[in-house]
MIMAR-649366 format. One line per field, with one value per residue: residue in three letters; x, y, z of N, C-alpha, C, CB in turn. Coordinates in steps of 0.05 Angstrom, whole numbers, always signed. Glycine has a CB too. Layout:
// residues N
code: c(ALA,...)
n.xx: c(X,...)
n.yy: c(Y,...)
n.zz: c(Z,...)
ca.xx: c(X,...)
ca.yy: c(Y,...)
ca.zz: c(Z,...)
c.xx: c(X,...)
c.yy: c(Y,...)
c.zz: c(Z,...)
cb.xx: c(X,...)
cb.yy: c(Y,...)
cb.zz: c(Z,...)
//
This chain:
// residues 71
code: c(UNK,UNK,UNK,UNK,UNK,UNK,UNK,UNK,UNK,UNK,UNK,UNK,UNK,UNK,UNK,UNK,UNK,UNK,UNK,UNK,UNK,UNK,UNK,UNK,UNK,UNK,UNK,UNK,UNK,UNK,UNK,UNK,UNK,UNK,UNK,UNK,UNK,UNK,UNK,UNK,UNK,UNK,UNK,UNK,UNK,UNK,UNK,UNK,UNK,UNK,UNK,UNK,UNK,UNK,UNK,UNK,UNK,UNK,UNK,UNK,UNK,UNK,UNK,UNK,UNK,UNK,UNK,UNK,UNK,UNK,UNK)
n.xx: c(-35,-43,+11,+26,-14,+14,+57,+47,+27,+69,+99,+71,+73,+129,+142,+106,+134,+185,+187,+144,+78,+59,+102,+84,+29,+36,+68,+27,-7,+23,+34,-12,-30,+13,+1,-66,-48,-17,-52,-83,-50,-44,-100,-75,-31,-61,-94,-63,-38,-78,-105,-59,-57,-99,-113,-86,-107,-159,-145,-132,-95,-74,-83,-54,+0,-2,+0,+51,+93,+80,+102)
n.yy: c(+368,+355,+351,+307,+276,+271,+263,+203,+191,+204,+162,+115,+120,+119,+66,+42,+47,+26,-19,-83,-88,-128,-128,-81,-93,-124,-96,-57,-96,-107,-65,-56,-93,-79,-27,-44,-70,-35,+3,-33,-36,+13,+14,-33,-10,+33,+1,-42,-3,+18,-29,-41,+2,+21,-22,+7,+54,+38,+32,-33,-69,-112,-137,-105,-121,-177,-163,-137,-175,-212,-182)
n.zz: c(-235,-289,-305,-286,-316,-371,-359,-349,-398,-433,-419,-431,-483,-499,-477,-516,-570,-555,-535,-539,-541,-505,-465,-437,-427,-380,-354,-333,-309,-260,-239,-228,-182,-150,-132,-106,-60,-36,-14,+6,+50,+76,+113,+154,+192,+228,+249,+278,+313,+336,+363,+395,+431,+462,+499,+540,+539,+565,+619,+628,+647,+648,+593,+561,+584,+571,+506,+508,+521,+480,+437)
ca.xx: c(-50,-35,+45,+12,-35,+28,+79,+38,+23,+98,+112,+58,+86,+156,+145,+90,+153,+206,+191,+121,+57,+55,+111,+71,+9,+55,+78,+0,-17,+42,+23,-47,-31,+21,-34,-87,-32,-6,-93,-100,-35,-60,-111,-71,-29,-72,-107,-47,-37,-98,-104,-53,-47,-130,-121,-71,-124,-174,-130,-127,-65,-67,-84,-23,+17,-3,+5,+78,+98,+75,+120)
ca.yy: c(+345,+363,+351,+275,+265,+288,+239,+177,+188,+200,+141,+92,+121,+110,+39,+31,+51,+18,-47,-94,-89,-160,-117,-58,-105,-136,-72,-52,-110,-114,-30,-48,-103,-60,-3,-51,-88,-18,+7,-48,-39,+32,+0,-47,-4,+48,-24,-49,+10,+24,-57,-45,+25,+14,-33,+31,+72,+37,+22,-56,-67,-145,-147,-90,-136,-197,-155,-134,-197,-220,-168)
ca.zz: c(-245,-317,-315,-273,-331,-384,-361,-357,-425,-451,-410,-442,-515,-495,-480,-528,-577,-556,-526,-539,-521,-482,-439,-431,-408,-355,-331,-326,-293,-238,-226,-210,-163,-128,-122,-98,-41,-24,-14,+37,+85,+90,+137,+179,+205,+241,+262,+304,+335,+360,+379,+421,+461,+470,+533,+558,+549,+578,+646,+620,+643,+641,+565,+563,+595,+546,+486,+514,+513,+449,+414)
c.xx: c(-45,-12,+39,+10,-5,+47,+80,+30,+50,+107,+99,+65,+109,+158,+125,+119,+178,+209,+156,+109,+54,+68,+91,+36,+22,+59,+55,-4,-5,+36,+3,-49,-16,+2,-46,-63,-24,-32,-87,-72,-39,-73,-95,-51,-40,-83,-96,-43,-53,-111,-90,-43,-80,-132,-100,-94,-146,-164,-128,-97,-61,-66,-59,-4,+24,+5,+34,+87,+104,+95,+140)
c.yy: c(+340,+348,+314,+261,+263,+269,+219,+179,+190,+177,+112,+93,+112,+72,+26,+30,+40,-12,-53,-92,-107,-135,-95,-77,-115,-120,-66,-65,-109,-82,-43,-65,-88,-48,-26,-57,-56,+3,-3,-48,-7,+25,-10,-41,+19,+16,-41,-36,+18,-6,-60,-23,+23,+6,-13,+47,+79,+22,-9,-63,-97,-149,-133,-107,-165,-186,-150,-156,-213,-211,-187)
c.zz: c(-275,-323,-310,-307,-356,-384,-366,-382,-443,-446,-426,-472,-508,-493,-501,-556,-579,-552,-540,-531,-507,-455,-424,-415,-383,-342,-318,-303,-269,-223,-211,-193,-140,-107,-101,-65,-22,-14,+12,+49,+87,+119,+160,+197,+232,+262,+284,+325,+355,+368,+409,+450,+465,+496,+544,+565,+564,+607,+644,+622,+634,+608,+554,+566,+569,+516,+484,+505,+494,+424,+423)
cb.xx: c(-80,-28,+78,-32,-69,+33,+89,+18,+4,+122,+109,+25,+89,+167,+141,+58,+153,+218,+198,+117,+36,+87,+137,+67,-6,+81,+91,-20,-20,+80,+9,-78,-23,+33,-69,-107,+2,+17,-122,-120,+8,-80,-124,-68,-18,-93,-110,-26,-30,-123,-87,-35,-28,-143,-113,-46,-128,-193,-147,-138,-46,-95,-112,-19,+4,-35,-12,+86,+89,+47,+129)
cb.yy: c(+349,+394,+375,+279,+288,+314,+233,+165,+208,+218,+143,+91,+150,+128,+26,+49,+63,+32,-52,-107,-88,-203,-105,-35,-128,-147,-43,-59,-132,-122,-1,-51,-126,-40,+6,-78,-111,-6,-16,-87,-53,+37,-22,-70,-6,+72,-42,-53,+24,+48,-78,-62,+69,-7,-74,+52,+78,+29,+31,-59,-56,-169,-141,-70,-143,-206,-137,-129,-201,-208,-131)
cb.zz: c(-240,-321,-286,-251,-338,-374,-347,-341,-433,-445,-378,-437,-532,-464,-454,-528,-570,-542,-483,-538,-528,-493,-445,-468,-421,-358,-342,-346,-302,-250,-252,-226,-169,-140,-158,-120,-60,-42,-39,+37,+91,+71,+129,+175,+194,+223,+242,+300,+331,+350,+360,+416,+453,+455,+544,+542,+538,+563,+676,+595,+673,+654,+548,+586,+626,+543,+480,+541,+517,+441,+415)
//
């Protein structure tokens, strides 16, 4: 956690250092949208899958069948 904490701080001197702060806000900002975008597809994959092996599991074959399809 240390070496974590250790880098992002050589890294915010290094650009604080070499390039502008405007850049260094930009970079911030484009990180924390990543983060947030890469948070929520966490979720939606567990969400498809169990959308669509569900009607397997519950012997649904017709909605099985519809969902086949669809792909």
């Amino acid at each position: 956690m240390d070496l974590i904490w250790y880098y992002s701080s050589l890294s915010v001197f290094v650009l604080l250092y070499y390039l502008s702060i405007e850049y260094l806000g930009l970079n911030g900002l484009f990180d924390n949208i990543l983060t947030v975008l890469s948070l929520t597809e966490l979720g939606i994959g567990p969400a498809i899958i169990f959308s669509l092996y569900a009607p397997l599991a519950n012997h649904d074959l017709e909605t099985a069948k519809i969902n086949h399809e669809n792909i």
